[in-house]
C-alpha positions as CSV (number, residue, x, y, z in Angstrom):
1,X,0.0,0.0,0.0
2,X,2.9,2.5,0.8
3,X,4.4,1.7,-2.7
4,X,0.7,3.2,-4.4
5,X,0.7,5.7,-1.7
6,X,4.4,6.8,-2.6
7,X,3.8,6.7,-5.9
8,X,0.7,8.4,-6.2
9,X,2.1,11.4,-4.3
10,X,5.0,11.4,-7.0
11,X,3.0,11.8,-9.7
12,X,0.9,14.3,-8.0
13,X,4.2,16.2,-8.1
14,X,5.1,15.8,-11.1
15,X,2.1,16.6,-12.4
16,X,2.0,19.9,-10.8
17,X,5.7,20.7,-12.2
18,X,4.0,20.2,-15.6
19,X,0.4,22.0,-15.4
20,X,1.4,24.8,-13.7
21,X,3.6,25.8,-16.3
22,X,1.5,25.5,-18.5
23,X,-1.4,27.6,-16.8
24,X,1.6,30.0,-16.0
25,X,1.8,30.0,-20.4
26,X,-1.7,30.4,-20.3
27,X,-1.8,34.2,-18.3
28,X,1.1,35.4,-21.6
29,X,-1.5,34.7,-23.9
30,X,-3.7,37.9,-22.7
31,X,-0.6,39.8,-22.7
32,X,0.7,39.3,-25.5
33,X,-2.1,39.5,-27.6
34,X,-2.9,42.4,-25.9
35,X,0.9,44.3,-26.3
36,X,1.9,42.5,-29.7
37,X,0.9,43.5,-33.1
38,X,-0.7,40.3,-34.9
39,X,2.3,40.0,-36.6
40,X,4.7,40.3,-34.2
41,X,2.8,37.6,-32.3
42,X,3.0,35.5,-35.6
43,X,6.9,35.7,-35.7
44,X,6.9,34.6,-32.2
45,X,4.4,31.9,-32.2
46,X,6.9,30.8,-35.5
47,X,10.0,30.7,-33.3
48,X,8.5,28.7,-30.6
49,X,7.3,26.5,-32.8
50,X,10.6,25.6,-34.3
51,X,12.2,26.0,-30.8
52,X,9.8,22.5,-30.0
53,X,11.9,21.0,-32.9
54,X,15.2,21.3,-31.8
55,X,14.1,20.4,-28.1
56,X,13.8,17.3,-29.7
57,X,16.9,16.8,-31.6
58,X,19.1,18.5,-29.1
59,X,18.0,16.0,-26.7
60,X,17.8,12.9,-29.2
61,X,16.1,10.7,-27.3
62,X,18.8,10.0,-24.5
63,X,16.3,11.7,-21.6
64,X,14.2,8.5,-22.0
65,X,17.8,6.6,-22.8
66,X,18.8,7.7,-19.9
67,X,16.1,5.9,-17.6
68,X,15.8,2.9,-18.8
69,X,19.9,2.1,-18.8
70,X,19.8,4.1,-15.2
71,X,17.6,0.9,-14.2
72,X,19.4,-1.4,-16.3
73,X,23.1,-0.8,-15.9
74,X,24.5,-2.0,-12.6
75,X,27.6,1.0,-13.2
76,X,25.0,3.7,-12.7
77,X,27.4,6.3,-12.4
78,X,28.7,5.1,-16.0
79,X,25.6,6.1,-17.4
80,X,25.1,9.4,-15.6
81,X,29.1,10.6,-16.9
82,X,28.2,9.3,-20.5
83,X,24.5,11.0,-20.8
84,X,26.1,14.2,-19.5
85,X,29.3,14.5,-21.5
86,X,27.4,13.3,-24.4
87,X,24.5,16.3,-24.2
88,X,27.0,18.2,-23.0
89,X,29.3,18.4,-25.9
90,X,26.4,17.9,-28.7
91,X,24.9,21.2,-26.8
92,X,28.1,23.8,-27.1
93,X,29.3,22.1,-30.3
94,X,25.1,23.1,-31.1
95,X,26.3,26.6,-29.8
96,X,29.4,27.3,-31.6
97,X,28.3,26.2,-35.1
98,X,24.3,27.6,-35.0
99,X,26.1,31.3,-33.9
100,X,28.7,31.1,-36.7
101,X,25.7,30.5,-39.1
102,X,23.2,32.5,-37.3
103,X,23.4,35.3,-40.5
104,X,22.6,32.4,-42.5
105,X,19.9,30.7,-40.9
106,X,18.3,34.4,-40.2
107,X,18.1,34.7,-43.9
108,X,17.0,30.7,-44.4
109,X,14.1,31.0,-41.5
110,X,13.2,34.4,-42.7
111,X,14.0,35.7,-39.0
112,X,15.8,38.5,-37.4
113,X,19.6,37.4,-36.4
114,X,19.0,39.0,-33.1
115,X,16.0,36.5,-32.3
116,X,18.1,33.6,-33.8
117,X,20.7,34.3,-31.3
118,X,18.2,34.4,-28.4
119,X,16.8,31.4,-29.4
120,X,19.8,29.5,-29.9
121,X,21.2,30.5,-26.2
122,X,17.8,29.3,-25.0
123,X,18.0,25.6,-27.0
124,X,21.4,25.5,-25.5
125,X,20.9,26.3,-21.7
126,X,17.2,24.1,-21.8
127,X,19.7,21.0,-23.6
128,X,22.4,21.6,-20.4
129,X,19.8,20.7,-17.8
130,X,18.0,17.7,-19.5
131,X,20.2,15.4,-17.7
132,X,20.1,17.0,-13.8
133,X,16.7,17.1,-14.0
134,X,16.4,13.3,-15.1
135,X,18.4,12.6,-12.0
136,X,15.9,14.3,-10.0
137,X,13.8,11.9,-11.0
138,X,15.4,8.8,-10.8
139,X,16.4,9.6,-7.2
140,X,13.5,10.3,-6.3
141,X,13.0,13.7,-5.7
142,X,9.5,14.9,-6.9
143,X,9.6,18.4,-4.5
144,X,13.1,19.3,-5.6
145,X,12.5,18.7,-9.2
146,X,9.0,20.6,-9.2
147,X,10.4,23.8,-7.6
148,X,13.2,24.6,-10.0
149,X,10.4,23.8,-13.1
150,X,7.5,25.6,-11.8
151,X,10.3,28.5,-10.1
152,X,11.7,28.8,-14.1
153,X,8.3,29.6,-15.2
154,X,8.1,31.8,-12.6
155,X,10.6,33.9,-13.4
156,X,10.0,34.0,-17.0
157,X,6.1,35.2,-16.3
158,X,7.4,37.5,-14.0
159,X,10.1,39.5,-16.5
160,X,7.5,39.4,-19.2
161,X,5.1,41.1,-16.9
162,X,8.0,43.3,-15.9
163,X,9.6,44.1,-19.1
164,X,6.2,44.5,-21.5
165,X,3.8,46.1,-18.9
166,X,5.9,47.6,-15.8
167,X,8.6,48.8,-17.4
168,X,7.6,50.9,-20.1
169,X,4.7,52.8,-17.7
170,X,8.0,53.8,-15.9
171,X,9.8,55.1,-18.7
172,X,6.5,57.3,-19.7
173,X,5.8,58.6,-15.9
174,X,9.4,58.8,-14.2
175,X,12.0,59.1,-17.4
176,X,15.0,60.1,-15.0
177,X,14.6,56.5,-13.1
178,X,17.4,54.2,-13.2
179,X,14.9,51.7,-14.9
180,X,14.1,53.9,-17.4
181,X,17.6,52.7,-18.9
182,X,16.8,49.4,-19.5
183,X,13.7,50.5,-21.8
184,X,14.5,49.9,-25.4
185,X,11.4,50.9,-27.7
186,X,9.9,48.9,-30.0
187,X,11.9,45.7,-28.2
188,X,8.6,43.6,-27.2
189,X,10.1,40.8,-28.7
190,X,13.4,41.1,-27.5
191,X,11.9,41.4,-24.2
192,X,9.9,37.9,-24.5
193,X,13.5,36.0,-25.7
194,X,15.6,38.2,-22.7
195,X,13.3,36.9,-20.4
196,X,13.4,33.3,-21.4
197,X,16.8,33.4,-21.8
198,X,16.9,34.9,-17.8
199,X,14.5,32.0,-16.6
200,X,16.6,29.1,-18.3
201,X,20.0,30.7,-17.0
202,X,18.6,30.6,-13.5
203,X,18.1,27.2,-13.6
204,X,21.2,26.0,-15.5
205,X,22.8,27.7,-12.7
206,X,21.4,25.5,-9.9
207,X,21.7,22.6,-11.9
208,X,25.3,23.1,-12.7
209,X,26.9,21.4,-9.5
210,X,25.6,18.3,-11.6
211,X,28.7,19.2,-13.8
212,X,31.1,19.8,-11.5
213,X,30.5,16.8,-9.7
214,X,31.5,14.8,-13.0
215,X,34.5,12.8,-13.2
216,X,34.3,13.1,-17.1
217,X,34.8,9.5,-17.5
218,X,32.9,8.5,-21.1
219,X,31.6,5.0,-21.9
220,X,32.1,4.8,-25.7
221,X,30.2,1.1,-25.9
222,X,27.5,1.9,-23.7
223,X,26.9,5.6,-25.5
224,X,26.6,3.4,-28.5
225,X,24.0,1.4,-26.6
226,X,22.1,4.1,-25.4
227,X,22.0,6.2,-29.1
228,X,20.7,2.9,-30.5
229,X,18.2,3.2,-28.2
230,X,17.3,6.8,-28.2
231,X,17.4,7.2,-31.8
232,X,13.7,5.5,-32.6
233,X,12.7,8.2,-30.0
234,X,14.0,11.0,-31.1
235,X,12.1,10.2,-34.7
236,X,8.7,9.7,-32.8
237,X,9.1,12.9,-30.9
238,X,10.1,14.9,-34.3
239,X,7.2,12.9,-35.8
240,X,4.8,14.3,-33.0
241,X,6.1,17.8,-33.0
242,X,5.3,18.4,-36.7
243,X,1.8,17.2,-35.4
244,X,1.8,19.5,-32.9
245,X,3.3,22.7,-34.3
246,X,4.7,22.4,-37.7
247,X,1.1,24.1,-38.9
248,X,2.4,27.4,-37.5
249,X,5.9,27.2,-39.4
250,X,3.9,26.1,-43.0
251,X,1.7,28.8,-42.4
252,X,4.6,31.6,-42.4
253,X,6.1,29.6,-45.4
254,X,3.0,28.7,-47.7
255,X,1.6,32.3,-47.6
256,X,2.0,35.3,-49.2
257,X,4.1,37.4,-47.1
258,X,2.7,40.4,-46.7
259,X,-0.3,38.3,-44.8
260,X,1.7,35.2,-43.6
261,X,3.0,36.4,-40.0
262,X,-0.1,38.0,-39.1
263,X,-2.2,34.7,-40.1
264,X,0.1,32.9,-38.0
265,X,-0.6,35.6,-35.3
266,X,-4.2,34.8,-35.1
267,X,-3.8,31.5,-35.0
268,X,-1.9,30.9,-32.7
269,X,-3.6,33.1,-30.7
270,X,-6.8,31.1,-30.9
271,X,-5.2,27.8,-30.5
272,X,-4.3,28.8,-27.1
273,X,-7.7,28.1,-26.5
274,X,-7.4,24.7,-26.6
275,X,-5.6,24.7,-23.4
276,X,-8.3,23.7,-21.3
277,X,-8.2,20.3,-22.9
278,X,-4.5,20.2,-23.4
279,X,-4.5,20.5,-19.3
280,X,-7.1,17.8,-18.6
281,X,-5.2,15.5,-21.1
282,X,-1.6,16.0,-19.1
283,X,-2.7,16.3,-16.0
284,X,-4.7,12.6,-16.4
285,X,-2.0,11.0,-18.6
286,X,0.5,11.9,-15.6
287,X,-1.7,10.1,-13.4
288,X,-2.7,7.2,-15.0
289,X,0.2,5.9,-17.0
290,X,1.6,4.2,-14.1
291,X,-1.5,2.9,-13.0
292,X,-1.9,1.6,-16.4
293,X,1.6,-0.3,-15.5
294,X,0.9,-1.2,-11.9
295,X,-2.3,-3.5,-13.2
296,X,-0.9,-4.9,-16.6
297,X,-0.8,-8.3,-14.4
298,X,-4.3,-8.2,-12.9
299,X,-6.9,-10.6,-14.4
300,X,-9.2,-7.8,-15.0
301,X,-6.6,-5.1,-16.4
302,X,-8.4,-5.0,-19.8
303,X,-12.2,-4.0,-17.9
304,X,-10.2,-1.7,-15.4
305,X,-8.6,-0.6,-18.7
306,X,-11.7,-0.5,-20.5
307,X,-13.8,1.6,-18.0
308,X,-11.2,4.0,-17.3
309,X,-11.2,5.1,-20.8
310,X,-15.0,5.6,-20.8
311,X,-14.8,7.3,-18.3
312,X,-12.2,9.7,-20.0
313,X,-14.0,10.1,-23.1
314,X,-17.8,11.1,-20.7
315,X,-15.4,13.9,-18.8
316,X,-13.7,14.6,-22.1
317,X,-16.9,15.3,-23.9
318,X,-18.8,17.6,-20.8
319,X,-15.1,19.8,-21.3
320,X,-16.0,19.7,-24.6
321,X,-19.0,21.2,-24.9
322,X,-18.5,23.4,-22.2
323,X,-15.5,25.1,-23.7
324,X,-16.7,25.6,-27.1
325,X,-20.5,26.6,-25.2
326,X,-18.3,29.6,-23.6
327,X,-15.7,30.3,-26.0
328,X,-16.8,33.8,-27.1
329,X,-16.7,34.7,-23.2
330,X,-13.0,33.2,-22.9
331,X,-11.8,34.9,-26.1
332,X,-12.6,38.4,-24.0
333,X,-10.5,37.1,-21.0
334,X,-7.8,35.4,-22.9
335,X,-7.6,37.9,-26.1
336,X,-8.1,41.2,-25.3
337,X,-7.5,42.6,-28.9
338,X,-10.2,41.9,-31.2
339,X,-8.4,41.4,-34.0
340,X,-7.3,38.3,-33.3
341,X,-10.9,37.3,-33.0
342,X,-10.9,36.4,-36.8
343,X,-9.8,32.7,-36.0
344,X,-12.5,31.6,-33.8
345,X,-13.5,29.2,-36.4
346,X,-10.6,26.9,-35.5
347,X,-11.5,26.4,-32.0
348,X,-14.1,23.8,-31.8
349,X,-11.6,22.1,-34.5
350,X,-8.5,22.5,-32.6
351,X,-10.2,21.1,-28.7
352,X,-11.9,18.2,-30.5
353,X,-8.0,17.6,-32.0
354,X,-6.8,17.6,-28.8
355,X,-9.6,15.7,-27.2
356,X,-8.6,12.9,-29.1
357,X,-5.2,13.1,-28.9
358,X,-6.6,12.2,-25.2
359,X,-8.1,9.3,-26.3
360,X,-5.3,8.4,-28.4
361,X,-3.0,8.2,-25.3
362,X,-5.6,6.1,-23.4
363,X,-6.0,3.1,-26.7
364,X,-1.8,3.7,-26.7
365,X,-1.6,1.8,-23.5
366,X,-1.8,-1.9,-25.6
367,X,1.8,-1.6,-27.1
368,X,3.8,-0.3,-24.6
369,X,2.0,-3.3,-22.4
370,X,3.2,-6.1,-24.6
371,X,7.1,-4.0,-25.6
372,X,6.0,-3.1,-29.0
373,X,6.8,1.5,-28.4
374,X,7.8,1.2,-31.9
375,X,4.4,1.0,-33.3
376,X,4.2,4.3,-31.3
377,X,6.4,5.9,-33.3
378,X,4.9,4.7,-36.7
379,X,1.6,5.9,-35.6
380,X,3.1,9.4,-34.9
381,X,4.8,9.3,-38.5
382,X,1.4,8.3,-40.2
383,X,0.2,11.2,-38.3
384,X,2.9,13.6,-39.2
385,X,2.5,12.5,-43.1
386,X,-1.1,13.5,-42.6
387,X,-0.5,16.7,-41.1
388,X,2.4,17.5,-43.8
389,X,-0.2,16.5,-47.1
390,X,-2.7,18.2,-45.8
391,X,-1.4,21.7,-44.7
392,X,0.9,22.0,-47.9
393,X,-2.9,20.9,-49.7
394,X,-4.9,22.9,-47.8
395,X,-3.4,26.2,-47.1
396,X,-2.8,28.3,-50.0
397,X,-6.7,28.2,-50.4
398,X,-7.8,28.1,-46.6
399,X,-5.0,29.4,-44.8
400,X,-5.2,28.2,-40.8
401,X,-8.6,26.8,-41.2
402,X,-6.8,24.2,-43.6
403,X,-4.2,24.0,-40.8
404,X,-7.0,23.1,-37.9
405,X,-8.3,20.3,-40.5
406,X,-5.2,18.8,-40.6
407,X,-4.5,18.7,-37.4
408,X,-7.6,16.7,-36.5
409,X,-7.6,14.7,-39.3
410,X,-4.0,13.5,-37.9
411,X,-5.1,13.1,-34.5
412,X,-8.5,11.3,-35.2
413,X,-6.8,9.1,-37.7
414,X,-4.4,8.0,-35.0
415,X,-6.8,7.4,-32.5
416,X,-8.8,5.3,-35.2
417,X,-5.3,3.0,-36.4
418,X,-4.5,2.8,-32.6
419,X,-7.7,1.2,-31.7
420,X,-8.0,-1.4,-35.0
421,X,-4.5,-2.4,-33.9
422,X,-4.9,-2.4,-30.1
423,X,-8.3,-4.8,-30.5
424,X,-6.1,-7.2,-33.2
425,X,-3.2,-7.8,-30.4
426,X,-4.5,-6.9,-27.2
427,X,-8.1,-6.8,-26.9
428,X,-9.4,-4.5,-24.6
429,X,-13.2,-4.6,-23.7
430,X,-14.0,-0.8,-24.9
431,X,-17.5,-0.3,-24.6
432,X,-17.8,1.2,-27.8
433,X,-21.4,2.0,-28.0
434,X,-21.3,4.2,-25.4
435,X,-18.0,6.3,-25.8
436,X,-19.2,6.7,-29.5
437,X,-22.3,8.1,-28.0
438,X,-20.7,10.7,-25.6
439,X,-18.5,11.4,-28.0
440,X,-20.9,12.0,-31.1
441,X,-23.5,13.6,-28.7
442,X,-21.2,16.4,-27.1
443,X,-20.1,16.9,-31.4
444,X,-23.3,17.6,-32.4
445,X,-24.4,19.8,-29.2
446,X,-21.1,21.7,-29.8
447,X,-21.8,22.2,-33.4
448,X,-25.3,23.4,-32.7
449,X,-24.4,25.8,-30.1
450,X,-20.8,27.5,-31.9
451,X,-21.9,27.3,-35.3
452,X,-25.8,28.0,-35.1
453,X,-26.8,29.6,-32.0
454,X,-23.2,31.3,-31.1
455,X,-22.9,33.6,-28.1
456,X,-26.6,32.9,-27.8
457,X,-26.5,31.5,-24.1
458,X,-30.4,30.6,-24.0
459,X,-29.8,27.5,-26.7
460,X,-25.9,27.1,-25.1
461,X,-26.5,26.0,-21.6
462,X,-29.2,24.7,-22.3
463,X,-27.6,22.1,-24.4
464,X,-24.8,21.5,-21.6
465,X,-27.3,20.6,-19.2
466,X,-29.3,18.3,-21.4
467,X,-25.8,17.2,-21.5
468,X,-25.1,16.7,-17.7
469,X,-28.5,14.8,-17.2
470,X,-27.9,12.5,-20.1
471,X,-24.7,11.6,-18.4
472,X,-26.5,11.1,-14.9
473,X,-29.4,9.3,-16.6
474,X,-26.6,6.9,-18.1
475,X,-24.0,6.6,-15.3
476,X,-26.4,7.2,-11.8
477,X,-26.0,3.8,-10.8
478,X,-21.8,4.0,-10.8
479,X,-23.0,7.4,-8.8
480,X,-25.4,6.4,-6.4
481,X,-22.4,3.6,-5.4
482,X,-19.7,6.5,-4.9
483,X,-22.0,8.1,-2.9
484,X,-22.9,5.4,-0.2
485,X,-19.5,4.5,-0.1
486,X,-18.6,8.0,1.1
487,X,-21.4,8.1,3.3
488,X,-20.1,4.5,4.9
């Protein structure tokens, strides 16, 4: 019971360290919309996007490398010395050769130098902690590890409110103050980079001990090990990032330019509204992934399996519809300039996206069960071939819209191959009636209250609870047990 209890409260942690960042993301998004130009917030949204690439291939898959020859390896310290030297060196030699090319890659990506140089530092320092935090985790030490990730977001919201809101009402009302020297006009975007770069710095610099403590011993064979390992990994998680962001880069690319950063702008703007779902689907992935693992030898894994997922799809759905029901009363809290407004058509696309992304992660649970994580990673190519065909086939004529089909066409499609293959080699008892019926039911009430009876409130709530009651109606006598057991 203590091993659950323990491991519960880990996840709880590390859960945390991962949505409050993300809520912290989530309070920019008014700010920046509401400081930035559409374009400007277009070039940014670009950067950010590409930054998720090269997150990827900085670390090439020896984070997840790292743990499972951590658990393997008897010579533990072997593998901490080789993973460190190893990211270590790839980072500065990363350094050296991205700034001696920055003019270059400016003129490739179509971005100022002085962002590219930001952007590499950042790559660079985020790359130098990959491996202190993974120790963190293998030694058990949720608290630790949660404070430096939540304290870095910290600091970066707070120099972004600083430098974009504080700072420049101090250079208008007190011009001789000392601050009024580090106002640079028309430097909102330097502003966001400098205050990324500050945040990351921060925490390289109580990670570093990690590197001083190394003995700078390197383990040529088992590096070779772990690279054969991490490599498959690193293509899954390029494969997923094109899913996930690669929209907002072919947008900037496939447009005319006098319109392309400002498209992305909205967009991404928008998109952010599809947070509420992205949380849910962390925050319960974090929590029931090990569980998943924990039960894999129980009789009745595949009903406990089967259940949970329903489950998933009923809370899922209510999100759902509720988000898209009150969208046009988010927008006004999230995007306070209306001209960003213009994309609102995406959002019902882009939740649903991500709402099955959700279920994706819960029908992925069959192949890392029985060892085969490489299917993984050729469902997340199918899904990045989709997303690539269909945003270089649908953009020139519908700009982002064509960018939001995509997306859930790559999502849904791998939720849909996940599931065929998942009942072929480990059938799991998915009652299928149901979930389509949430599912379908939530769709159509979404659809009637965004696209025909918008901001109209009287058909809206209405239709969430109709909703509510057809989910009580369905699910009281699982209720009514809950209930007496918490009144036993």
């Amino acid at each position: 019971m203590g091993l659950y209890k323990n491991l519960f409260k880990q996840t709880a942690i590390y859960g945390l360290a991962t949505v409050i960042p993300r809520m912290f993301s989530f309070l920019l998004v008014p700010l920046y919309t509401g400081l930035l130009p559409k374009a400007e917030y277009g070039k940014v949204s670009i950067i950010f996007a590409g930054m998720i690439f090269f997150n990827v291939i900085l670390s090439y898959g020896m984070e997840t490398a790292f743990f499972r020859f951590y658990n393997k390896e008897t010579n533990k310290s072997a593998v901490v010395e080789t993973t460190s030297i190893s990211i270590f060196w790839t980072s500065i030699s990363f350094l050296f050769v991205s700034l001696l090319f920055r003019n270059t890659i400016s003129s490739w990506a179509k971005i100022d130098e002085q962002y590219i140089s930001y952007t590499i530092w950042i790559l660079v320092l985020d790359a130098l902690v990959i491996v202190p935090f993974s120790k963190l985790r293998v030694k058990q030490q949720p608290v630790k590890y949660a404070i430096i990730k939540i304290g870095n977001v910290a600091v970066n919201l707070f120099l972004n409110l600083f430098f974009l809101s504080y700072l420049p009402a101090i250079a208008t009302s007190n011009p001789d103050s000392i601050l009024r020297s580090l106002y640079l006009e028309d430097f909102q975007i330097g502003y966001i980079f400098v205050s990324n770069i500050v945040a990351s710095l921060l925490t390289f610099i109580v990670l570093s001990p990690n590197y001083f403590k190394l003995k700078w011993h390197f383990d040529y064979k088992l590096w070779k090990q772990m690279m054969q390992y991490g490599t498959p990994i690193m293509i899954a998680g390029i494969a997923f990032a094109i899913n996930e962001q690669f929209d907002k880069i072919l947008l900037g690319y496939l447009l005319p330019l006098d319109i392309a950063d400002a498209e992305v702008g909205v967009y991404s703007a928008c998109y952010k509204l599809g947070l509420f779902m992205v949380l849910y689907r962390t925050a319960y992935t974090l929590g029931i992934e090990p569980f998943f693992f924990s039960h894999s030898e129980n009789k009745d894994a595949p009903q406990t399996y089967a259940t949970i997922t329903k489950y998933f799809v009923i809370f899922g759905s209510f999100i759902l519809l509720s988000v898209i029901v009150f969208a046009d009363i988010l927008k006004v809290i999230m995007i306070q300039d209306e001209s960003y407004w213009e994309a609102m058509k995406v959002v019902p696309l882009i939740i649903l996206a991500n709402f099955f992304l959700g279920i994706y992660t819960n029908l992925s649970v069959w192949y890392k069960l029985i060892d085969k994580t490489h299917i993984g990673a050729y469902i997340s190519i199918v899904g990045a071939i989709i997303t690539l065909a269909l945003n270089f086939l649908l953009i020139p004529t519908m700009s982002y819209y064509g960018s939001a089909i995509a997306t859930i066409a790559a999502y849904g499609s791998m939720m849909f191959i996940s599931y065929y293959f998942g009942n072929k080699y480990y059938p799991i008892p998915y009652d299928i009636n149901k979930i389509a019926l949430y599912l379908l039911i939530s769709i159509g009430f979404s659809a009637i209250s965004f696209y025909g009876f918008r901001e109209n409130y009287f058909v809206g709530i209405p239709l969430l609870l109709i909703f509510l009651y057809f989910i009580y109606h369905n699910e009281k006598e699982l209720l009514m047990k809950i209930i007496k057991r918490k009144n036993n």
